[in-house]
matplotlib code that plots the C-alpha trace (Angstrom):
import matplotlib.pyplot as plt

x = [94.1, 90.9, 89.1, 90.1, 86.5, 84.5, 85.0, 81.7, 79.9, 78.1, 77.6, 79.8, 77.7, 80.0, 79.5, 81.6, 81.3, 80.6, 78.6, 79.4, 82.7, 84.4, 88.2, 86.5, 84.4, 87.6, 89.3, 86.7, 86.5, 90.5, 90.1, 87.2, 86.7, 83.7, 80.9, 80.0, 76.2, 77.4, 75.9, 77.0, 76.9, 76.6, 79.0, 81.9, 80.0, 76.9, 79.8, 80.2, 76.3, 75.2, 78.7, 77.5, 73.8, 74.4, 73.1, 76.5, 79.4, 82.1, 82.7, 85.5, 87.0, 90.1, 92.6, 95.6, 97.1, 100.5, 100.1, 97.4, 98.0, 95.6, 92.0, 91.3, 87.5, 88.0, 90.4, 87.8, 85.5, 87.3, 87.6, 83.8, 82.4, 83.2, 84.3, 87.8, 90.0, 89.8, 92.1, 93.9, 94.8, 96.8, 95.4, 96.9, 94.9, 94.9, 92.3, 91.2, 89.4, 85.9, 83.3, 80.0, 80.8, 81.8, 83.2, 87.2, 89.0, 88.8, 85.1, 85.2, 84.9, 84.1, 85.6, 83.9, 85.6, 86.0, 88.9, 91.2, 91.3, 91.4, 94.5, 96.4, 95.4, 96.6, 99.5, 97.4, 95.1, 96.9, 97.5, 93.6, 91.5, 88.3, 86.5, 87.4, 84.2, 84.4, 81.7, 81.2, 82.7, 84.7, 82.0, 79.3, 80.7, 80.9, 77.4, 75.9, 77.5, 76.2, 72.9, 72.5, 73.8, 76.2, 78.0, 81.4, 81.8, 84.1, 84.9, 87.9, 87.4, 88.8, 88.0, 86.1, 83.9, 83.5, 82.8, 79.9, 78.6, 79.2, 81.9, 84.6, 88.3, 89.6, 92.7, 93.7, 96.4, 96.5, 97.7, 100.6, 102.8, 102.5, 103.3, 99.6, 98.6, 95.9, 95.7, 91.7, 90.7, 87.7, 86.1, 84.0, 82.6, 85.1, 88.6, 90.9, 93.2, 96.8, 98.5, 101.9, 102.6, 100.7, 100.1, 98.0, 96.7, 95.8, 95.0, 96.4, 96.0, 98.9, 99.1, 99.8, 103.4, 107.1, 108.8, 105.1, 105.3, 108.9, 108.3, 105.6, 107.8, 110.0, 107.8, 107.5, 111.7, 113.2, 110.8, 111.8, 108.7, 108.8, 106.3, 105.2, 103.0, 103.2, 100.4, 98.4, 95.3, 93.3, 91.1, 87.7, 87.1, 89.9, 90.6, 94.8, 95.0, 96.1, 95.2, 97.8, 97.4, 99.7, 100.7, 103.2, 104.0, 103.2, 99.6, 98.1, 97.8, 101.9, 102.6, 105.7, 102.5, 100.4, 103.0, 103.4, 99.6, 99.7, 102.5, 101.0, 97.6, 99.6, 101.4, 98.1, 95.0, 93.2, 93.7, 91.7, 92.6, 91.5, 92.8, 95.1, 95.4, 96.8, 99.3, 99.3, 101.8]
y = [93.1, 93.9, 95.2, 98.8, 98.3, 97.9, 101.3, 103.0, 99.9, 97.6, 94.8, 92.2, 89.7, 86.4, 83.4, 80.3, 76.2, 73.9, 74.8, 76.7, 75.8, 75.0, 76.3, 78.9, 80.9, 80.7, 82.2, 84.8, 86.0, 86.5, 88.1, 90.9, 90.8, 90.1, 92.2, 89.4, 87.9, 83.9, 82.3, 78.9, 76.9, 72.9, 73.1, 75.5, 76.4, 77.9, 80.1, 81.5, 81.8, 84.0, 86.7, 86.4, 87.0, 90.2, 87.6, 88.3, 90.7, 88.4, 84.3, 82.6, 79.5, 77.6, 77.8, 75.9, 73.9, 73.2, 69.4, 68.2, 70.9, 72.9, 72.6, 71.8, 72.7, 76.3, 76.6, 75.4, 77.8, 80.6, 80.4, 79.6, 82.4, 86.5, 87.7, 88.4, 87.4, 90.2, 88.9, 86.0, 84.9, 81.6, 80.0, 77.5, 74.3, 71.9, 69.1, 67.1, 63.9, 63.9, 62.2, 61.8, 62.2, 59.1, 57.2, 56.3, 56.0, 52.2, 52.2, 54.5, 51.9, 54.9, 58.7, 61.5, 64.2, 66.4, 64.6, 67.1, 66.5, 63.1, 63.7, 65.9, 63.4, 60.6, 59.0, 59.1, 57.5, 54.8, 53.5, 53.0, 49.9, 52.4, 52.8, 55.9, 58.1, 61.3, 64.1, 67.8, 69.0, 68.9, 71.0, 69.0, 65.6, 67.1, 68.1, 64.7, 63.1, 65.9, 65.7, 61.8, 60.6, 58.2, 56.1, 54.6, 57.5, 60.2, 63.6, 65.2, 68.9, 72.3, 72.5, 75.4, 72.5, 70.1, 73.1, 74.3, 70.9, 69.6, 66.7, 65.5, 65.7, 62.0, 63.3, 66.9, 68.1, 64.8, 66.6, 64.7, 67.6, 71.1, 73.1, 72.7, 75.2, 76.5, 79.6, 80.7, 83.4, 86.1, 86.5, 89.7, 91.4, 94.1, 94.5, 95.5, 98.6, 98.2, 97.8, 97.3, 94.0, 92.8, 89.4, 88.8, 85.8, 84.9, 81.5, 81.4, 78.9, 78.7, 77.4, 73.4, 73.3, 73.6, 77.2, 78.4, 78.0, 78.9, 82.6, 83.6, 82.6, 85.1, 87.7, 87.6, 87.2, 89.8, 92.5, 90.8, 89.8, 86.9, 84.1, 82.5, 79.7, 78.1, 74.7, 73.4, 72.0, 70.1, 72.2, 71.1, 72.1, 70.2, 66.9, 66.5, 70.3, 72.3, 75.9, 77.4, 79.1, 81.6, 83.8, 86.5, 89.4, 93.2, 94.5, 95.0, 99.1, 99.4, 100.2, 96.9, 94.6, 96.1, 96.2, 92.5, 91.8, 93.5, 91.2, 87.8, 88.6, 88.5, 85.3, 83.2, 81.8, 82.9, 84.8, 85.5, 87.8, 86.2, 89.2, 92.0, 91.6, 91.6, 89.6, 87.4, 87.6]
z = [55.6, 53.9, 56.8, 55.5, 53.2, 55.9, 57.6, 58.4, 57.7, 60.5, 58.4, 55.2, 53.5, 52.7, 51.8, 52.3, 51.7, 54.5, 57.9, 60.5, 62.2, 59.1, 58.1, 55.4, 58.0, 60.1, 57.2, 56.7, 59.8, 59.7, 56.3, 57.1, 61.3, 63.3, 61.4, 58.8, 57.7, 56.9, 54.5, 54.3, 51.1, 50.4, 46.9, 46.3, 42.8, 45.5, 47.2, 43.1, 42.5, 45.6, 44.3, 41.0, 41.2, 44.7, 47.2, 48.7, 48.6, 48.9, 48.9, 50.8, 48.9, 49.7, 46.8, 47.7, 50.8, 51.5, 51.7, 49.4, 46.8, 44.6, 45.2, 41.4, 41.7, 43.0, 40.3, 37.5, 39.4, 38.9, 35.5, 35.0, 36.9, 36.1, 39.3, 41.0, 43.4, 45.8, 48.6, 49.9, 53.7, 54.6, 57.6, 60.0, 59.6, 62.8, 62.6, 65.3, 65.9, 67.1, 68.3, 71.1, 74.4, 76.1, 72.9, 72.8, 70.0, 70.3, 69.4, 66.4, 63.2, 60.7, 60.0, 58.2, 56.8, 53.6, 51.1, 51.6, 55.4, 55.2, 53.0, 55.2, 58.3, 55.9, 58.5, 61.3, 59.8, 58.5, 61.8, 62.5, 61.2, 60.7, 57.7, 56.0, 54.4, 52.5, 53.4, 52.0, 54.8, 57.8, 60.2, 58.1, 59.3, 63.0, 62.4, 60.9, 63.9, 66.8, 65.0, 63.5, 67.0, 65.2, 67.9, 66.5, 64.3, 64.4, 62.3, 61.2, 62.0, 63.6, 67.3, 66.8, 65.2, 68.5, 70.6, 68.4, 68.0, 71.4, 70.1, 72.6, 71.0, 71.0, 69.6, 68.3, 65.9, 63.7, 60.3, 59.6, 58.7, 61.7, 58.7, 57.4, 56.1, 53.5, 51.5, 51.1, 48.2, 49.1, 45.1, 44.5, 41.6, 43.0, 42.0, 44.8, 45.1, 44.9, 48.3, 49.7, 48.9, 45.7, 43.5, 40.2, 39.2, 35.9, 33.5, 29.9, 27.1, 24.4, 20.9, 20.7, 19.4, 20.6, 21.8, 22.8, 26.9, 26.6, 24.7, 27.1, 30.4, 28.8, 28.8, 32.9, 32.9, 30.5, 33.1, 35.9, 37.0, 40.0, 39.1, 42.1, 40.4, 37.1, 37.2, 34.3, 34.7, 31.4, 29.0, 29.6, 26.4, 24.5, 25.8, 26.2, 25.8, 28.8, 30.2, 32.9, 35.9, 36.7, 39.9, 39.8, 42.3, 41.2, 40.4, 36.9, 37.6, 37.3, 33.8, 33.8, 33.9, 31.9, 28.9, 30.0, 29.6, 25.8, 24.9, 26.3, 24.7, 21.2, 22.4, 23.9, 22.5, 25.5, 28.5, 31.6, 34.4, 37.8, 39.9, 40.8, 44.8, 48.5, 48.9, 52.4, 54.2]

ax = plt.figure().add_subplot(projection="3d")
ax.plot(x, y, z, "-o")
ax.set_aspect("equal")
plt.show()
């Protein structure tokens, strides 16, 4: 828990993407307590520009759910922007369908809700003749509703959502899987302290040709080092070329890691270090 950092001080600045009520702020608020100025953001790339230019301390971006999979622009993200992971926290993610007070679930004809919702409310869904819209946001398609008045419509979105916005719940944990579950990164200019139970990420590119993946894997197994994620993602840079991320358990201030990082930087074309970290538990 990273609340340790806020000892003797009243007050966190983060920032997170979506409005108020959304899964990010809930994972915020899990990640540093009660004491936080919010400052919600439109895009995930706002979250990175108020860390990188002071406006905040910290940002709260989802990284990864158990259902959908990675969130491929916070990875992109990360290795745009200069700052570090500082944290992670896996949050429990139970949507619920919402609308104006007095509508049923026969009237709605069209749902809001952020893609990755959508996807992990995909079986419910199936079973509804409705039109099916992608938004920003989860909160911000509660919102548009609360606020538009839009009769026949209804949001996918946390009940902490409905009761800010004054929605009534048609229908509540519609995730089509109860192990839903999504892991959310704080990013700082800050690197974190070793603690008990620690995990680095990191994003590597190798040379184009055969043994190349293989050697540097090898580095991580003759040390006896427990990679936890291996995914690559396209080189924006150089179409069909491929950068990997990487996850492994252990912190970059043990000497075993660092002799690791001196041996990959001679085996990779290029190398970033997204952060040495807490692991969640």
């Amino acid at each position: 828990m990273v609340q340790a950092i806020l000892r003797n001080r009243s007050m966190v600045k983060v920032g997170f993407q979506g409005e108020r009520g959304a899964f990010s702020e809930d994972a915020a608020s899990k990640l540093f307590g009660r004491n936080i100025d919010f400052s919600p953001c439109m895009r995930l790339n706002q979250v990175f520009e108020l860390v990188s230019q002071d406006k905040t301390e910290f940002g709260v971006v989802p990284l990864e759910n158990s259902q959908a999979g990675s969130i491929n622009e916070t990875y992109d993200l990360l290795l745009t922007y200069p700052l570090n992971i500082f944290a992670e926290v896996i949050l429990r993610v139970s949507h619920c369908l919402m609308a104006l007070p007095g509508e049923k679930l026969t009237d709605i004809t069209t749902i809001y809700s952020h893609p990755q919702a959508l996807a992990q409310c995909d079986e419910f869904l199936s079973r509804l003749k409705v039109e099916i819209m992608p938004n920003y946001d989860t909160a911000g398609s509660a919102k548009m509703i609360k606020e538009k008045r839009l009769k026949n419509c209804a949001a996918i979105a946390s009940k902490r959502a409905a009761d800010i916005y004054g929605l009534e719940i048609l229908a509540p944990e519609i995730e089509t899987s109860a192990n839903n579950y999504t892991k959310f990164v704080a990013v700082s200019k800050q690197k974190a302290r070793p603690a008990q139970r620690n995990k680095t990420s990191l994003v590597f590119a190798t040379e184009h040709k055969p043994g190349s993946l293989y050697r540097i894997l090898g580095i991580f197994a003759t040390r006896n080092i427990n990679l936890t994620k291996l995914e690559s993602r396209p080189n924006r840079a150089k179409p069909w070329e491929y950068v990997f991320y990487t996850d492994f358990e252990g912190h970059l201030d043990g000497e075993i890691y660092q002799e690791a990082m001196r041996e990959l930087q001679r085996e990779t074309i290029f190398i970033k270090i997204l952060g040495s970290y807490p692991q969640a538990t």
